[in-house]
VEXVEXZA-73137 format. One record per atom (N, C-alpha, C): x, y, z; residue in three letters. Coordinates in pm, whole numbers, plus 50000, padded with zeros to 5 digits. Layout:
[pt [X, Y, Z], 'ala']
...
END
This chain:
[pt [70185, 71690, 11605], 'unk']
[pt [70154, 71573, 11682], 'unk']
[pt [70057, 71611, 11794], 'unk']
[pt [69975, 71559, 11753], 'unk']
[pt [69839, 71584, 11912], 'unk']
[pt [69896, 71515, 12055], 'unk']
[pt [69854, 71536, 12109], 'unk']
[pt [69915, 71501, 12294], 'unk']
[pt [69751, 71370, 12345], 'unk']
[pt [69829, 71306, 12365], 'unk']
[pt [69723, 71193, 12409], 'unk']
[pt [69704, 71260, 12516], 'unk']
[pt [69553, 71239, 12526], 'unk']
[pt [69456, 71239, 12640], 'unk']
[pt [69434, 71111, 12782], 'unk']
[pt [69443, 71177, 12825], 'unk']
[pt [69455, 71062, 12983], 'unk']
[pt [69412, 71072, 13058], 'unk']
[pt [69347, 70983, 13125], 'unk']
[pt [69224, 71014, 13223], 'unk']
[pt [69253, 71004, 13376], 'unk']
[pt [69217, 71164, 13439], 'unk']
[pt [69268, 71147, 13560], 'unk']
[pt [69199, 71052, 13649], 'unk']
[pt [69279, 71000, 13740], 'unk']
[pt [69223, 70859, 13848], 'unk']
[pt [69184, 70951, 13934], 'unk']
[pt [69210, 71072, 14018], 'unk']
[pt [69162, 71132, 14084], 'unk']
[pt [69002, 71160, 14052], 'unk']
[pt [68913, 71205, 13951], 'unk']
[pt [68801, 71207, 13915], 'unk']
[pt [68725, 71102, 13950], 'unk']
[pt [68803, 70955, 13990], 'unk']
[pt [68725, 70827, 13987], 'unk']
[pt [68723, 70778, 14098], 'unk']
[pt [68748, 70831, 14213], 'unk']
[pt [68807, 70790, 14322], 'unk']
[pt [68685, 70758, 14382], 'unk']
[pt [68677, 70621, 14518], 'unk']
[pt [68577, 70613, 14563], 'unk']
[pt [68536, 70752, 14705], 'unk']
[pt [68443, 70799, 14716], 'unk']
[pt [68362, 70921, 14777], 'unk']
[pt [68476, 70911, 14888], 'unk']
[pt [68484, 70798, 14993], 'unk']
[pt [68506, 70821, 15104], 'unk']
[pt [68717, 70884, 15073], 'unk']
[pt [68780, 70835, 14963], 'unk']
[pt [68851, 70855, 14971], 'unk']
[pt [68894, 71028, 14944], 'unk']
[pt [68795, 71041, 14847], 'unk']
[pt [68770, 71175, 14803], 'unk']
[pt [68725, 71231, 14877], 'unk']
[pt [68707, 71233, 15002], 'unk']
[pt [68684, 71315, 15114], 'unk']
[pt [68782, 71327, 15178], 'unk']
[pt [68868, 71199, 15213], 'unk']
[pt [68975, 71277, 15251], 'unk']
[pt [69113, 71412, 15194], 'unk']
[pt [69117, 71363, 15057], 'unk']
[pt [69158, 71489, 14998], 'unk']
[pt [69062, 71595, 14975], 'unk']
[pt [68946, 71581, 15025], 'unk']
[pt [68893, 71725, 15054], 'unk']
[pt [68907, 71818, 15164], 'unk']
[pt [68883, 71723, 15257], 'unk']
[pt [68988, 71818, 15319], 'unk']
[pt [69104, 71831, 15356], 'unk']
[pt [69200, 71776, 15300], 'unk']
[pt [69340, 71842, 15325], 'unk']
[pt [69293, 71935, 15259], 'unk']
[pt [69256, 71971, 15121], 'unk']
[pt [69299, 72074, 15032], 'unk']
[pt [69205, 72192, 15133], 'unk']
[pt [69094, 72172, 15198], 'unk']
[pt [69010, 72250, 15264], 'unk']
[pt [69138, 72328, 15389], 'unk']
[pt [69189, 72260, 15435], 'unk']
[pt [69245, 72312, 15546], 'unk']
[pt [69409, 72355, 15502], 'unk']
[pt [69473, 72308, 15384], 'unk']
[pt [69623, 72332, 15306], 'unk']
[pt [69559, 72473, 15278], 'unk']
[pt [69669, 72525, 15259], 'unk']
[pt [69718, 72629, 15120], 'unk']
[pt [69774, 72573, 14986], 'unk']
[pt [69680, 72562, 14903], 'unk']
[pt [69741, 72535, 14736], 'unk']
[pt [69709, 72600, 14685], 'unk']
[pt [69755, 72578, 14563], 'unk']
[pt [69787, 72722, 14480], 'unk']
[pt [69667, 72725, 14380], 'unk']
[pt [69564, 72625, 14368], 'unk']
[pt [69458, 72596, 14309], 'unk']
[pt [69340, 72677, 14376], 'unk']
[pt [69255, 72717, 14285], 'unk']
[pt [69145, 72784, 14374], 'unk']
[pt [69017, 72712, 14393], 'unk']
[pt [69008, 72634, 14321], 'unk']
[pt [68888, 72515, 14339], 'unk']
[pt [68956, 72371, 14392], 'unk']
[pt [68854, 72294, 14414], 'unk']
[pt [68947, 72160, 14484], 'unk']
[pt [68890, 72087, 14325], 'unk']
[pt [68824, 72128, 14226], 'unk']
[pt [68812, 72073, 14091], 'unk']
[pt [69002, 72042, 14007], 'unk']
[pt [69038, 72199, 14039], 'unk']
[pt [69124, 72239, 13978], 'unk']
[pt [69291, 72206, 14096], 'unk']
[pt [69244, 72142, 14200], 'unk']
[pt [69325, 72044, 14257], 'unk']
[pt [69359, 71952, 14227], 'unk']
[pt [69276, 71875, 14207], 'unk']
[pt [69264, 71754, 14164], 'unk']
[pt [69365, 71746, 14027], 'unk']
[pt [69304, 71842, 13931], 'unk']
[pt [69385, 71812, 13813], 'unk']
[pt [69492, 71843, 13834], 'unk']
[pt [69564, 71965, 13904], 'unk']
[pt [69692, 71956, 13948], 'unk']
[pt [69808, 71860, 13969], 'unk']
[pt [69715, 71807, 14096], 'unk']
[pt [69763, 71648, 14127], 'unk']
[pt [69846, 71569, 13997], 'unk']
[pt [69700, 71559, 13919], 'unk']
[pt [69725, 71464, 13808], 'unk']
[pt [69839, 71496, 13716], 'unk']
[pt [69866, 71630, 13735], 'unk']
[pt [69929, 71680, 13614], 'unk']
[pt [70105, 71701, 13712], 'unk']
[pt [70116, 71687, 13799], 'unk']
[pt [70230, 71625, 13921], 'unk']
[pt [70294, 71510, 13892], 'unk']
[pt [70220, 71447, 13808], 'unk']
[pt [70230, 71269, 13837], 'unk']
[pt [70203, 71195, 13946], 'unk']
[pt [70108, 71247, 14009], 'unk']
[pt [70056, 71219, 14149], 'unk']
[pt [69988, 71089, 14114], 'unk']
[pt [69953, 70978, 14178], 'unk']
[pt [69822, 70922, 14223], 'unk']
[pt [69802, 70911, 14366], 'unk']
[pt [69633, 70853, 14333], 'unk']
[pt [69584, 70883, 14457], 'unk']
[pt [69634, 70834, 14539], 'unk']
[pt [69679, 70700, 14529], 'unk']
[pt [69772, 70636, 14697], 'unk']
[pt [69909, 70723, 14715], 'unk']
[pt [69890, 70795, 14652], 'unk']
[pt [70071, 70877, 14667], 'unk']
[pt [70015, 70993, 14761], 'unk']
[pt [69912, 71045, 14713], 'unk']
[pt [69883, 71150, 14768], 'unk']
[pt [69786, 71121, 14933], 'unk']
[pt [69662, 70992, 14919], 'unk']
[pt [69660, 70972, 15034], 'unk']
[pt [69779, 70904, 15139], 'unk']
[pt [69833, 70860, 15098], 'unk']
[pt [69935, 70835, 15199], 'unk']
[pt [70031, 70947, 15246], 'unk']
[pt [70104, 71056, 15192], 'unk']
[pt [70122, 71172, 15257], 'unk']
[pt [70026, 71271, 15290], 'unk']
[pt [69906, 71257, 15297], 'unk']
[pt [69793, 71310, 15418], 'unk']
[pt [69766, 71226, 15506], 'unk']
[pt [69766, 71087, 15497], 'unk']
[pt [69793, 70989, 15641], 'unk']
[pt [69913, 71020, 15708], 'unk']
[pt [70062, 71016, 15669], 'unk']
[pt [70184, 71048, 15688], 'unk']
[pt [70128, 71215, 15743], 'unk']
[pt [70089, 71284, 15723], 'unk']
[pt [70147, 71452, 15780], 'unk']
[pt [70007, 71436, 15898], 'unk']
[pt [69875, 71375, 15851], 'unk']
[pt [69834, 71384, 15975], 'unk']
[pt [69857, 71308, 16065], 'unk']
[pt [69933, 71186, 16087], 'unk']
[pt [70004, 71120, 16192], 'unk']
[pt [70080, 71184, 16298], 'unk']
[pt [70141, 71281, 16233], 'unk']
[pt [70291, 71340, 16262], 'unk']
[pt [70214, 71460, 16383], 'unk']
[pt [70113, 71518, 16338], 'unk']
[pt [70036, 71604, 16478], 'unk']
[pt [70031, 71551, 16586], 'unk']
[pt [70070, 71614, 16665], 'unk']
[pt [70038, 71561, 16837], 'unk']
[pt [70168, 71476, 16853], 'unk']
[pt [70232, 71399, 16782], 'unk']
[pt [70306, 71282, 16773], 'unk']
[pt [70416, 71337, 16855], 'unk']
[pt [70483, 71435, 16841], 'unk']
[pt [70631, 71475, 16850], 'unk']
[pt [70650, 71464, 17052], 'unk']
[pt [70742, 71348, 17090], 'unk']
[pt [70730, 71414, 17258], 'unk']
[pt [70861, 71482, 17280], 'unk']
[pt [70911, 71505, 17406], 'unk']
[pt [71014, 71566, 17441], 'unk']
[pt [71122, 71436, 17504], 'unk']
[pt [71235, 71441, 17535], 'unk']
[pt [71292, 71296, 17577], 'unk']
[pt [71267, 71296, 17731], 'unk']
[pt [71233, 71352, 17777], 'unk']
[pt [71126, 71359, 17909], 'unk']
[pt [71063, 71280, 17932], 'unk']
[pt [70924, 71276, 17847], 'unk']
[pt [70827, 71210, 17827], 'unk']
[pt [70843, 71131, 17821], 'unk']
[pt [70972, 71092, 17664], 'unk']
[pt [70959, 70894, 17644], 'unk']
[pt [71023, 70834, 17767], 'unk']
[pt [71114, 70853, 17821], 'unk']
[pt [71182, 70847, 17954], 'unk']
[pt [71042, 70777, 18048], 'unk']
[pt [71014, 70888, 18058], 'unk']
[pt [70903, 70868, 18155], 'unk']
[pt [70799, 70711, 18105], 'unk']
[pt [70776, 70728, 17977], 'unk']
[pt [70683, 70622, 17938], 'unk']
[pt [70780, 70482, 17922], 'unk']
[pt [70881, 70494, 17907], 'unk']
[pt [70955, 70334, 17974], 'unk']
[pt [70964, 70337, 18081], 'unk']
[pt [70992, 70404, 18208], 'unk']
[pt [70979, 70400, 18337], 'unk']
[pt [70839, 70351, 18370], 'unk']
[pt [70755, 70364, 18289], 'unk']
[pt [70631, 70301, 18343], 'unk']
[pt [70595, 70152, 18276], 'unk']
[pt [70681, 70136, 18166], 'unk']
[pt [70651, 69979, 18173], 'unk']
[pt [70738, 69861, 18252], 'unk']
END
């Protein structure tokens, strides 16, 4: 039995979005050595692309984000 062929959505993606998974993978550690051979990774995950841009929106949110209960304290004291 041959294995159907399926076409990754990552390959089709519009530029600007495909930039942003360029660089995550630019600045991650994966186990892929090309961001060609990322991509198919992905695909072969069961990834799609809104799965995957949305946990690089989600992890880069989370930078800077974290305060101390100090801080929030402080930032209701000021409203």
């Amino acid at each position: 039995m041959s294995k159907a062929k399926t076409v990754n959505p990552f390959e089709h993606l519009p530029e600007d979005k495909l930039k942003i998974i360029r660089r995550d993978y630019e600045k991650g550690k994966y186990r892929s050595e090309s961001f060609e051979s990322h991509l198919k990774s992905l695909h072969e995950d069961d990834l799609i692309p809104e799965e995957v841009l949305d946990i690089i929106e989600s992890r880069n949110s989370d930078k800077g984000e974290t305060k101390t209960l100090r801080e929030l304290l402080q930032e209701l004291n000021e409203l």
